[in-house]
C-alpha positions as CSV (number, residue, x, y, z in Angstrom):
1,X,0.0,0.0,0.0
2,X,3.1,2.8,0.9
3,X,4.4,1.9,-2.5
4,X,1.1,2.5,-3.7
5,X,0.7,6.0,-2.4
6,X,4.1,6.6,-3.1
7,X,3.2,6.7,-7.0
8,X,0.6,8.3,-6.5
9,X,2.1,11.6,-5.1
10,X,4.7,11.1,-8.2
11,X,1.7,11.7,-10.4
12,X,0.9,14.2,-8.7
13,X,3.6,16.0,-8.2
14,X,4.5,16.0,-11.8
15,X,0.6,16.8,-12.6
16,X,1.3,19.8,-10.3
17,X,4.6,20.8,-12.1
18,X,2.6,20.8,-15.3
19,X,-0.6,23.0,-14.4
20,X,0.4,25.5,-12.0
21,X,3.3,28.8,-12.4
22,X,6.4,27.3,-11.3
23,X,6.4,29.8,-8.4
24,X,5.9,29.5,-5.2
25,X,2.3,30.3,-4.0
26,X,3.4,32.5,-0.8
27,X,5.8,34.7,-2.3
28,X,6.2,34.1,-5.9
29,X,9.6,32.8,-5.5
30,X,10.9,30.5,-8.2
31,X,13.4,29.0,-6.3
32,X,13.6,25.7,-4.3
33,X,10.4,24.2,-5.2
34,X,8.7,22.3,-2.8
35,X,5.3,20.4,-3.0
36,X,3.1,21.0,0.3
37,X,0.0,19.1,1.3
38,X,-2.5,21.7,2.3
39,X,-4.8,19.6,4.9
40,X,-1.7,17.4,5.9
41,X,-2.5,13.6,4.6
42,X,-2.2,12.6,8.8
43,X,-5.5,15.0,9.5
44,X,-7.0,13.9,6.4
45,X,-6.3,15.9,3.2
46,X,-5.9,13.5,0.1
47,X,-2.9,13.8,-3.0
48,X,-5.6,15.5,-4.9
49,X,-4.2,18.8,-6.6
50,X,-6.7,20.3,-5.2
51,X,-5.0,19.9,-1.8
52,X,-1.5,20.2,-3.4
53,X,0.5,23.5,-3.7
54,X,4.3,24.9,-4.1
55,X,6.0,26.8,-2.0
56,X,9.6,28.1,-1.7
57,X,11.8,25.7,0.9
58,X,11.6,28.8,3.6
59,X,7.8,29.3,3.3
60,X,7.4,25.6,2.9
61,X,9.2,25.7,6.5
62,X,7.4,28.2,7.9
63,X,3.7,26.3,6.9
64,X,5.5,23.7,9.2
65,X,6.6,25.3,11.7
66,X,10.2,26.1,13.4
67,X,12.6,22.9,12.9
68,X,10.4,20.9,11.3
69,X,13.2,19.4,8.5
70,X,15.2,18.5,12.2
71,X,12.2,16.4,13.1
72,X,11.3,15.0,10.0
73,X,13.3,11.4,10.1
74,X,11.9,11.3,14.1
75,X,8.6,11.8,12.5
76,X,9.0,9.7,9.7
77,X,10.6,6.7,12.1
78,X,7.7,7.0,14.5
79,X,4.9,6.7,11.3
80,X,7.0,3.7,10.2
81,X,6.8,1.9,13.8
82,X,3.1,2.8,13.9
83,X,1.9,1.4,10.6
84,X,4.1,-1.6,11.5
85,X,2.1,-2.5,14.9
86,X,-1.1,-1.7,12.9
87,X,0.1,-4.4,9.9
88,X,-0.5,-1.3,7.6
89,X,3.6,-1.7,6.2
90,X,5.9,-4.2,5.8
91,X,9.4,-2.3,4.6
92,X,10.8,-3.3,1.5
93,X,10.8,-6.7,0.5
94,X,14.3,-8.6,0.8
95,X,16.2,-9.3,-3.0
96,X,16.5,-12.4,-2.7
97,X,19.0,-12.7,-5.9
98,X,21.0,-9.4,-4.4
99,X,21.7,-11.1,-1.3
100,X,22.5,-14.6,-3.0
101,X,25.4,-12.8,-5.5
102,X,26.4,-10.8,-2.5
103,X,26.9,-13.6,0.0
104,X,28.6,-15.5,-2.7
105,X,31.2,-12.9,-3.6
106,X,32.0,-12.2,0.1
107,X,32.2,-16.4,1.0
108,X,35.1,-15.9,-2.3
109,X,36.8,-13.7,-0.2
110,X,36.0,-10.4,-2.6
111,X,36.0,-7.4,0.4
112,X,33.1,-4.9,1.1
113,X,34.0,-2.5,-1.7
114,X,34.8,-4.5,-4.4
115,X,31.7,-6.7,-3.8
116,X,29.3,-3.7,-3.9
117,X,30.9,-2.6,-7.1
118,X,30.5,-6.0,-8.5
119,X,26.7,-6.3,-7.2
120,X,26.0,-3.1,-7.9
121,X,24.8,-2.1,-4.8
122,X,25.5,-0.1,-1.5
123,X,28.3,-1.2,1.1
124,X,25.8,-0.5,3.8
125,X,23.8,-3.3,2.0
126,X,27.2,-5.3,2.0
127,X,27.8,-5.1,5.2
128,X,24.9,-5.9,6.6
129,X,24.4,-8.5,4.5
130,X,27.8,-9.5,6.1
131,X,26.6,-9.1,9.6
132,X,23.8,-11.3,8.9
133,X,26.3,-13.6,7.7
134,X,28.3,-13.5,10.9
135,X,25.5,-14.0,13.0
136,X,24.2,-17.3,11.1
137,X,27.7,-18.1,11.8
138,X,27.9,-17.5,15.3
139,X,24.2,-18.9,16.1
């Protein structure tokens, strides 16, 4: 369902970029463009361009309030945990064949770096594939 809502706002957004001034709708800035949900999706409001307008980054801040980019991942992190109890989301499924190539690479003795190269992939995804790997090991 995220994934879902996800490409949703993507339509949007680019539905938005295509039918309104590329300005922003405070203070007719043209710089730093960001899309704002008018009646915030958590009290209701929808990904409807009706609901949808852009504002500059500092008058995007200021419809949040003080901070609000500090608290975003705190924010964002307590959703997550929330939807999670209530079943609504899952996370991202596992790639099974990422993780396969990966743990075979590092079982040839290929190190971190090289073996996210080859797998075309993040280290942080090697390593924790690695710590996984460690902990099979140790179990």
């Amino acid at each position: 369902m995220f994934e879902a809502v996800r490409r949703e706002f993507e339509r949007m957004r680019y539905a938005l970029a295509q039918s309104k001034p590329q300005e922003c709708a405070n203070c007719g800035s043209a710089y730093h463009l960001e899309l704002h949900h008018i009646v915030p999706i958590a009290l209701g409001g929808t990904n409807r361009l009706a609901n949808l307008v852009m504002l500059c980054e500092p008058c995007h801040g200021k419809a949040h309030g003080e901070g609000w980019r500090g608290n975003f991942k705190a924010a964002q992190s307590a959703g997550i945990a929330r939807a999670r109890a209530e079943g609504r989301y899952k996370g991202r499924p596992v790639d099974e064949d990422l993780h396969k190539r990966v743990r075979e690479l590092l079982d040839s003795g290929v190190g971190v770096r090289p073996a996210a190269r080859i797998a075309e992939c993040s280290t942080t995804t090697v390593l924790k594939i690695r710590d996984a790997m460690r902990a099979e090991i140790a179990a």
